[in-house]
PLY file of the C-alpha trace (Angstrom):
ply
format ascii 1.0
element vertex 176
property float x
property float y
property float z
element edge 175
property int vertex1
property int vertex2
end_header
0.00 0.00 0.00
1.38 3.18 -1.14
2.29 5.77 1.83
0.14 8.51 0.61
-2.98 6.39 0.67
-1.88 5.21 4.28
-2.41 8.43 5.52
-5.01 9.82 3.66
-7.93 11.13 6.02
-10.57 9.13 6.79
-13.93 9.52 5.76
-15.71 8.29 9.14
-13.64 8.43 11.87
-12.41 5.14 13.66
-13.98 3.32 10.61
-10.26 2.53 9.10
-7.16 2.14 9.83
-6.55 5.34 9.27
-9.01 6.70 11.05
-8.14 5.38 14.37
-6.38 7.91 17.11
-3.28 4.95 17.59
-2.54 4.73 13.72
-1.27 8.42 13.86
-0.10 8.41 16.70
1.85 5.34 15.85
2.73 7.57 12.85
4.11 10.58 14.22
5.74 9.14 16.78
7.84 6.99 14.39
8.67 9.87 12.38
9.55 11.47 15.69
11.94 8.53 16.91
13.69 7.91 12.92
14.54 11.57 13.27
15.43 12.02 16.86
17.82 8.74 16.00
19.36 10.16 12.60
20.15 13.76 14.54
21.31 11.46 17.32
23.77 8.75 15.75
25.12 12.09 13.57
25.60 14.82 15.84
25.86 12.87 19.20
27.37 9.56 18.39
24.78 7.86 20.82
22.18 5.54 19.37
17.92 6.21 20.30
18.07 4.37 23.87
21.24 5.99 24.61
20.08 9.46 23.98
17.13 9.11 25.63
18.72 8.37 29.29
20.82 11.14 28.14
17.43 13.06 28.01
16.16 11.75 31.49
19.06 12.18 33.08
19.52 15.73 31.89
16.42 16.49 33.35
16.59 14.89 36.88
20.17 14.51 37.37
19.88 10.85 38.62
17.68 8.24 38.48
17.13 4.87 38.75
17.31 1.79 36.07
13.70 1.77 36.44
13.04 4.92 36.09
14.89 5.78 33.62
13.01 3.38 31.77
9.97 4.82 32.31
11.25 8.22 31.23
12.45 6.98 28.12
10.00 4.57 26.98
12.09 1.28 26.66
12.46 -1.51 28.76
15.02 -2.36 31.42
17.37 -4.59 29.59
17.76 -1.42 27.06
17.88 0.79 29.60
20.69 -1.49 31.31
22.84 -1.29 28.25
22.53 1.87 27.18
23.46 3.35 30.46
26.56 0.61 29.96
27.58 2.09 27.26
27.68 5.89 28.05
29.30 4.54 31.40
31.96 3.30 29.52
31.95 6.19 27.05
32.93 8.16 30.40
28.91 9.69 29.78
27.43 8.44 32.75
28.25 6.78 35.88
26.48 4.46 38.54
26.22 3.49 41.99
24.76 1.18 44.38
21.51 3.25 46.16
22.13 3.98 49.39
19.09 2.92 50.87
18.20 0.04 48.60
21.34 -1.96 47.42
19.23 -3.88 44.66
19.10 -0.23 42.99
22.12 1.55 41.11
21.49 5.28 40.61
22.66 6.95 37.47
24.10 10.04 36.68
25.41 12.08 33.88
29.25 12.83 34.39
30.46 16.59 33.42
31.29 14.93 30.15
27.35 13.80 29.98
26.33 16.87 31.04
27.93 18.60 28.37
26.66 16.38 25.67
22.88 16.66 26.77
23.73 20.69 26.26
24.43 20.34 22.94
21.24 18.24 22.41
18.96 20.90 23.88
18.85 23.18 21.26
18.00 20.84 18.64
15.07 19.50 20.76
14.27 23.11 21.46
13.77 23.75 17.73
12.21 20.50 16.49
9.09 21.36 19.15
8.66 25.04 17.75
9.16 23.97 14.64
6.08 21.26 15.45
4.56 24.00 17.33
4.46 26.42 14.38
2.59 24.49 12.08
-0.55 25.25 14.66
-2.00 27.82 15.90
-1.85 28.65 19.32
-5.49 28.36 19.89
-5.40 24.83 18.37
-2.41 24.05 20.84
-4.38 24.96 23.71
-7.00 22.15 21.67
-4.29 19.60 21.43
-2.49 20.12 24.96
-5.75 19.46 26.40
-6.80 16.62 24.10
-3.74 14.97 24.15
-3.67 15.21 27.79
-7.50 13.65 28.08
-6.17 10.79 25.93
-3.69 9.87 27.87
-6.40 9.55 31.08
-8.34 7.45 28.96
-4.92 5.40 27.70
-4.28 4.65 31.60
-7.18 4.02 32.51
-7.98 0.83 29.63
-5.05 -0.33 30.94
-5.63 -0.04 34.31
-8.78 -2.02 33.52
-6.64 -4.38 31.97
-5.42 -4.72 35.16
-1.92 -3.20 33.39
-1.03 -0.16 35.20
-2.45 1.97 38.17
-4.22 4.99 37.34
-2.33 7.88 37.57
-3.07 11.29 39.54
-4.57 14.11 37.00
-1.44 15.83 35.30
-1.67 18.91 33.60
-0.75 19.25 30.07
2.63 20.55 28.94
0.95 23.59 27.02
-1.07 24.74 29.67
-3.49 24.04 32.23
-6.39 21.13 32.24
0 1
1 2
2 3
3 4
4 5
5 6
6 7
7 8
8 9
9 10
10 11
11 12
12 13
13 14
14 15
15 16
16 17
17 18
18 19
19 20
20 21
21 22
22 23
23 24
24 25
25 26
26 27
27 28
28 29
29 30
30 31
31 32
32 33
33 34
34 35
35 36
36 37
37 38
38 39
39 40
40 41
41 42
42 43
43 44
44 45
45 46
46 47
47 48
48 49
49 50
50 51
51 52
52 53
53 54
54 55
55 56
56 57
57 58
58 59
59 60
60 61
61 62
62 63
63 64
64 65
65 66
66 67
67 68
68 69
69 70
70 71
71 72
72 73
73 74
74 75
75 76
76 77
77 78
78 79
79 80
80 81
81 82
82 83
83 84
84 85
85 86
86 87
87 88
88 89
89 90
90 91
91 92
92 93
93 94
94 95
95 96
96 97
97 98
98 99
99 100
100 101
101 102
102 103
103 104
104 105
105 106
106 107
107 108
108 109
109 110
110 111
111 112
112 113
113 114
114 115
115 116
116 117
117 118
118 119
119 120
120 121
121 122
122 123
123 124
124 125
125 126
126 127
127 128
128 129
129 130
130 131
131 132
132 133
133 134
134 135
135 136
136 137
137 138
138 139
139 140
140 141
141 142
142 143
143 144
144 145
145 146
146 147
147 148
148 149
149 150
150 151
151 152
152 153
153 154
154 155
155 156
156 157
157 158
158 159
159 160
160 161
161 162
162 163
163 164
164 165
165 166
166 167
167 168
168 169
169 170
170 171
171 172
172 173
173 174
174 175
């Protein structure tokens, strides 16, 4: 099937593939990732896994294995060897937690710290440049429809019996 007719729009909505909310999501987010690795492996040397505990770790100084996997969407084993690797790099380093010994705590050496600065700018850019193609009244619209999906998301699973349901967040763009 030819890409353009994947994504055409669909006539009734959820009545396709294409019509369905986790198709483009799916979508976007791909396109999001194949970029985010290509700017990555090029500019940083660090492959997608690798960059994102680079990410995570930029933004809370240290954290866990398990919650860094959280924060960057993969699982533990990734998260395990991606943090190996920018350990060894000189990136990142670990140690046992304090309090619970089963836990090693990861942080971003100066040498990590300076690498996640030179990623910042491009993710700065990439999200106006995602932010420009709307208007700001239809970000307010997506902040807080995007934010109401994910309720709903965690909350199937939770009746899956998946997940807990999370506290009410508010939405990156603004308030709920």
């Amino acid at each position: 099937m030819p890409a353009n007719r994947l994504a055409a729009k669909p006539d009734a909505p959820g009545a396709t593939r294409a019509g369905r909310f986790a198709m483009w999501f799916s979508l976007v987010s791909r396109a999001l990732s194949q970029q985010m690795l290509i700017y990555a492996r090029r500019e940083l040397g660090l492959n997608l896994a690798e960059y994102r505990v680079l990410s995570v770790l930029g933004e809370h100084r240290t954290a866990s294995i398990r919650e860094l996997a959280v924060g960057a969407q993969f699982d533990k084993a990734q998260i395990t060897r991606a943090v190996a690797s920018l350990t060894r790099r000189g990136y990142a380093i670990h140690t046992v937690d304090g309090r619970d010994r089963r836990l090693r705590v990861v942080k971003l050496t100066p040498a990590g710290q300076a690498l996640h600065a030179r990623s910042v700018p491009f993710a700065i850019e990439r999200q106006k440049r995602m932010e420009r193609t709307l208007s700001a009244a239809e970000l307010r619209v997506l902040w807080k429809a995007l934010s109401a999906l994910h309720e709903e998301t965690q909350a199937m699973l939770a009746e899956e019996g998946a997940v807990r349901r999370p506290r009410a967040r508010t939405a990156p763009g603004g308030s709920r």
